[in-house]
C-alpha positions in Angstrom: 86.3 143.6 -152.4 87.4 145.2 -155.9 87.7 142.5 -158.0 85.4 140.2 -157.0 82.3 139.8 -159.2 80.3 136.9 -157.5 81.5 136.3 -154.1 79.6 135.2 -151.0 77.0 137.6 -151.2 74.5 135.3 -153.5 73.5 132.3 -153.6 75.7 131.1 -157.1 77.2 128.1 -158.4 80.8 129.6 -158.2 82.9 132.4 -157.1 84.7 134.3 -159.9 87.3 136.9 -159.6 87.8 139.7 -162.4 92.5 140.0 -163.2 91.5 141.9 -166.4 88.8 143.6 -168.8 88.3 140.6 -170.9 89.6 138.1 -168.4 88.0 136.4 -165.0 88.6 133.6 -162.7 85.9 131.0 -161.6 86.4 128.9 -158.6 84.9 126.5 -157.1 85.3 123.2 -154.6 83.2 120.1 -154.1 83.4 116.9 -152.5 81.4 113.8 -151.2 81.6 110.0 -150.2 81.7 107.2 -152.3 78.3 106.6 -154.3 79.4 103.5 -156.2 81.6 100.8 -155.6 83.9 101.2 -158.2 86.6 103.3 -156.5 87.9 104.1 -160.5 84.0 105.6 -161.5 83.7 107.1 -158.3 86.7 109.5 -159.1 85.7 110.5 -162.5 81.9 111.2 -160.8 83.4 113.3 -158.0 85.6 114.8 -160.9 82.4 115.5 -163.1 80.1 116.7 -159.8 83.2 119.4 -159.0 83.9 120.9 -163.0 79.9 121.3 -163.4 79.9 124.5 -161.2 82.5 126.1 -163.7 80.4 124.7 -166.9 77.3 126.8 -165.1 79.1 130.0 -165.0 79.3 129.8 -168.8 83.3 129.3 -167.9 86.1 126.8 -169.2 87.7 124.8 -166.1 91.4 125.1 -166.5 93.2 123.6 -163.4 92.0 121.8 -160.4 93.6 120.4 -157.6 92.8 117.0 -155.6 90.9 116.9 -152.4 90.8 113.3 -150.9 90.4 112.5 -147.3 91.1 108.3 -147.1 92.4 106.6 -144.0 96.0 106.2 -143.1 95.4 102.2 -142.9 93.5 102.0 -146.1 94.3 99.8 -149.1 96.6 102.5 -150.9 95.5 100.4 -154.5 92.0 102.0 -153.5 93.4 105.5 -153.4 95.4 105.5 -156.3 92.4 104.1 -158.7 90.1 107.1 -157.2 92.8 109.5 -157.9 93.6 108.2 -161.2 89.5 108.2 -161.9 89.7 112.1 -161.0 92.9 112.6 -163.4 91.2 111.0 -166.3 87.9 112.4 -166.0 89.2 115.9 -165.7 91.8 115.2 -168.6 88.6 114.4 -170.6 87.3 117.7 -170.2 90.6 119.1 -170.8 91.9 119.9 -167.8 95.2 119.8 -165.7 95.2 118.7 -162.1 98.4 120.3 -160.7 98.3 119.3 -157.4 95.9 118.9 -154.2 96.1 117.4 -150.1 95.0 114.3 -148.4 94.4 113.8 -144.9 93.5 110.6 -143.0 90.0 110.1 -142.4 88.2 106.9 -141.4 85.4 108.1 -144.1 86.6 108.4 -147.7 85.4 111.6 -149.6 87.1 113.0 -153.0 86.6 116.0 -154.7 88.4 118.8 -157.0 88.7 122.6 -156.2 88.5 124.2 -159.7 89.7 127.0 -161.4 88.5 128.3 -164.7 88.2 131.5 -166.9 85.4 133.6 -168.5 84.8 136.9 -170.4 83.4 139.0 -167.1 80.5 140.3 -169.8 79.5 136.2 -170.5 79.3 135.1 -167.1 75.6 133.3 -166.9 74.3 134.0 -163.1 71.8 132.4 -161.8 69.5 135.5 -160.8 68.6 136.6 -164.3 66.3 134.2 -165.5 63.2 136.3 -167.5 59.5 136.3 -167.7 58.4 134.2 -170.3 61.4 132.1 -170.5 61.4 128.3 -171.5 62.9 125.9 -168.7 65.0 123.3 -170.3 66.6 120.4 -167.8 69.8 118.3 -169.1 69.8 115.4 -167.2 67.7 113.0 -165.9 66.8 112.8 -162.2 67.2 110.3 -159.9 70.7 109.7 -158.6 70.3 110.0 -154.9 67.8 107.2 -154.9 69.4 104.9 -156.7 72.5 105.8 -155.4 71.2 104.8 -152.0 69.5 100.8 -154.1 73.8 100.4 -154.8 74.5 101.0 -151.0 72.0 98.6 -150.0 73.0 96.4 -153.1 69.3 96.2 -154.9 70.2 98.2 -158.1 71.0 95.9 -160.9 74.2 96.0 -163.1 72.2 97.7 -165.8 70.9 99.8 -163.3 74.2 100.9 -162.1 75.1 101.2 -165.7 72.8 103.8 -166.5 73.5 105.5 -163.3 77.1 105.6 -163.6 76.5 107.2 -167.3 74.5 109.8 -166.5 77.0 110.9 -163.6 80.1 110.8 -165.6 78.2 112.9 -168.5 80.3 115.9 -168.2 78.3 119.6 -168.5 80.5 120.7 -171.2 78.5 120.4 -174.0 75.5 121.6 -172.2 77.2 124.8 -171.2 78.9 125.7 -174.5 75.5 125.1 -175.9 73.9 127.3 -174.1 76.0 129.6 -174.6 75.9 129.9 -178.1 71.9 129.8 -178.3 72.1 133.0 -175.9 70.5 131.6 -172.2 69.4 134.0 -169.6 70.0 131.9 -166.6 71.0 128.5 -165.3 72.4 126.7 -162.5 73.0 122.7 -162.1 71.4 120.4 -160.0 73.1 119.2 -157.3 72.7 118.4 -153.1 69.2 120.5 -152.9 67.7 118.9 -156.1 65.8 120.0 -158.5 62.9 122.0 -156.4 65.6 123.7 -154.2 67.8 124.7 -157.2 64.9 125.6 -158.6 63.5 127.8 -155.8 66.9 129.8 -155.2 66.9 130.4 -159.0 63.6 131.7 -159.1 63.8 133.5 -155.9 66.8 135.4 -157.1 65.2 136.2 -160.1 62.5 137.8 -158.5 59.9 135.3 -160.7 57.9 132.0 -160.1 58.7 128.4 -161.9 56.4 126.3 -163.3 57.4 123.0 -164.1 55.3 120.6 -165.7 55.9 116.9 -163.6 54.7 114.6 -165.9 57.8 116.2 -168.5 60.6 115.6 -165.7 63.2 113.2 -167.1 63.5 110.1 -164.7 66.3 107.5 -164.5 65.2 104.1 -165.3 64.1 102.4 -162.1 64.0 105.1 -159.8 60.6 105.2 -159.7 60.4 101.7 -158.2 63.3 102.1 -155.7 61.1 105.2 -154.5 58.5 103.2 -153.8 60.9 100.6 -151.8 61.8 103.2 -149.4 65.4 104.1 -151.1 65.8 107.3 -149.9 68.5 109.5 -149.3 68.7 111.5 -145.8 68.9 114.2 -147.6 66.2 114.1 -149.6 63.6 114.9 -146.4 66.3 117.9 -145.5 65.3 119.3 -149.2 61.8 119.1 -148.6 61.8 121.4 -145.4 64.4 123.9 -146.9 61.6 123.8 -150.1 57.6 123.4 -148.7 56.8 126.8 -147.8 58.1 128.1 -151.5 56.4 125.7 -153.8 52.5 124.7 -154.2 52.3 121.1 -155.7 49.5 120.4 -158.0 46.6 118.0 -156.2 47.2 114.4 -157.4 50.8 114.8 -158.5 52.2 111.4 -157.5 54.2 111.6 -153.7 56.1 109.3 -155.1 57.5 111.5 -158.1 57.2 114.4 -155.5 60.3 112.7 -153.9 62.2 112.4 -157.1 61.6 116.2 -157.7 63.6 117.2 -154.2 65.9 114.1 -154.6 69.9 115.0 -154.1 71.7 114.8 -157.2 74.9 114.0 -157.7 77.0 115.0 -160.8 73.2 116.4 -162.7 72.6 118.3 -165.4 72.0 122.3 -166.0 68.8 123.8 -165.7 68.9 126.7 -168.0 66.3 129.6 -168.5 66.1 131.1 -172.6 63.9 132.8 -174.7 61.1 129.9 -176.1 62.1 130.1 -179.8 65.5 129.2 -178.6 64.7 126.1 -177.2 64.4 123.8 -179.9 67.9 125.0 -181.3 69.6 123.6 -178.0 67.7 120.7 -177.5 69.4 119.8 -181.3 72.4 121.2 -180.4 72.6 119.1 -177.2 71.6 116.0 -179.0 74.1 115.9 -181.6 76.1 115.4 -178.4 74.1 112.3 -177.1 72.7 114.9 -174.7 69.2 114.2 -173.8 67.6 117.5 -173.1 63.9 118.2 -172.5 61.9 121.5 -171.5 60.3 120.9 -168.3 58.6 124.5 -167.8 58.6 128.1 -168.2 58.7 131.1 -166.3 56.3 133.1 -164.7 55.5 136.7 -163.0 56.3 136.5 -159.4 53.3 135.0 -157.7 53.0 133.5 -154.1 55.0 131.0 -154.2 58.5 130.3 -156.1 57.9 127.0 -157.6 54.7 126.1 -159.1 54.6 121.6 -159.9 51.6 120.9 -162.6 
C-alpha cells in the first residue's frame, strides 16, 4: 500500500507509515499480565515494554492510548494505580496518553498502542546489520526468570528492586544514542529473548551472530533462580522456535543457555555498528546510568544464524 514503509511483510519492531518527505508515523501495540505485585510499577513497566518498539525504530513516541483488560468486579483502586503507573511512565518519556479501551476480563493485562514520528531516511530496521559490525546489548538479561521467583514469592526485596529498575529503564537514551554514533541495525529484546531476537536479526540481514556468553550481562540472582527451576513457559517455546538456527559452543553452561532464550520483558536494544563506534556509545550510554556492554560481532553468513562462544 503506498505509504507504508514497514508493514507486515518483515519481521520489525514497528509499523511506520510515510504522510510526508521528511515526516513518518511509527506504530506500535503491546501488552501482557502483571509481572510484579505492585499494580503502580506494573503500569510504568507495561508502559516502558510498549514505547521501546518506537525507541528501536530510531523514532520519538508521541501519543499512546491505554489498553487494559481488568474484571468488572475488581477492586477499581487497582485499576486506577495501573493506569496512573502507565500515565506517569509515559509522561516521563514525554509523551501524552489521549485516550484508550477497557474490557472486562477475569485476567488483568495492560499495555499502550503507540504512535511516534521519524525522518523516513533515519528509520533504523532491523535487516541491515553489516559484516564486521560490533554487537552491543543495553540491558541486562534475566527478567522472565525472575519474574517467575516474584510469582512464586522467592525473589527478595532487593531482588525485586533491581528487577523492577531495569524494567522501568526506558530505551530513550539508548536509541538517541545510537543514533547519533551512526548504528546499522537494532532491535530490543523482548517475548523471544535474546537468541530469537537475535536469530530474526541476523536472518534478515542475511549474516551470522556471534555472541560471546561469558560477556552477556546477567541480572543479579538469576543465575540461582535458573537453577531452582524458575522458568517461564515461554522460555522452552523460544528454544524450539531457536535450535535449528544456532550452534552452542560445547561446555557453555545449560544453565546460562536458558538465560540466553529467556523472555524479556521491558529489555534493552541490541544494536549492530561499526567497531570504532562502540566505545563512543558505551560512554554516551553511561553518562546516562546506562550499562551497556558488547556482547559480539558480526559475521559472513555461515550455517547457522547464531553462533554462542
Amino acid at each position: 500500500m503506498p505509504g507504508v514503509l514497514v508493514g507486515l511483510e518483515a519481521a520489525a519492531d514497528a509499523g511506520v507509515f510515510q504522510l510526508r518527505e521528511d515526516l513518518a508515523l511509527v506504530q506500535t501495540v503491546d501488552f501482557f499480565t502483571p509481572i510484579v505485585d505492585d499494580p503502580y510499577d506494573f503500569g510504568r513497566i507495561a508502559a516502558t515494554n510498549s514505547l521501546s518498539d518506537v525507541y528501536v525504530m530510531g523514532g520519538k513516541p508521541i501519543t499512546a492510548l491505554n489498553i487494559a483488560c481488568y474484571p468488572a468486579k475488581g477492586d477499581p483502586e487497582v485499576l486506577a494505580a495501573i493506569l496512573n503507573g502507565g500515565i506517569d511512565q509515559a509522561a516521563a518519556a514525554g509523551v501524552a496518553v489521549i485516550g484508550g479501551h477497557t474490557v472486562d476480563d477475569p485476567e488483568i493485562k495492560f499495555g499502550l498502542a503507540v504512535t511516534g514520528v521519524v525522518h523516513p531516511q533515519q528509520i533504523v530496521h532491523n535487516h541491515t546489520a553489516k559484516v564486521g559490525d560490533a554487537l552491543v546489548l543495553t540491558k541486562p538479561l534475566g527478567t522472565g526468570i525472575l519474574s517467575t521467583a516474584v510469582k512464586r514469592g522467592l525473589l527478595s526485596g532487593d531482588g525485586i528492586r533491581h528487577l523492577t529498575q531495569s524494567m522501568l529503564q526506558l530505551n530513550r537514551a539508548a536509541s538517541e544514542a545510537m543514533i547519533a554514533v551512526g548504528v546499522h541495525a537494532a532491535t530490543d529484546i523482548t517475548g523471544f529473548g535474546l537468541l530469537g531476537h537475535a536469530y530474526e536479526m541476523a536472518s534478515a540481514s542475511g549474516v551470522t551472530f556471534r555472541f560471546d556468553a561469558n560477556a552477556v550481562p546477567l541480572l543479579p540472582e538469576v543465575l540461582h533462580f535458573a537453577e531452582q527451576g524458575c522458568v517461564p513457559a515461554g522460555n522452552r517455546n523460544n528454544w524450539e522456535f531457536v535450535k535449528d538456527h544456532v550452534t552452542i559452543r560445547e561446555g557453555i553452561d545449560p544453565l546460562l543457555l536458558k538465560i540466553l532464550h529467556d523472555p524479556q520483558t521491558a529489555g534493552g536494544l541490541l544494536v549492530s555498528l561499526a567497531p570504532k563506534k562502540v566505545d563512543e556509545y558505551v560512554l554516551q550510554l553511561a553518562a546516562h546510568g546506562v550499562q551497556a556492554r558488547q556482547i559480539g560481532e558480526v559475521l559472513p553468513k555461515g550455517a547457522v544464524a547464531v553462533i554462542v562462544d
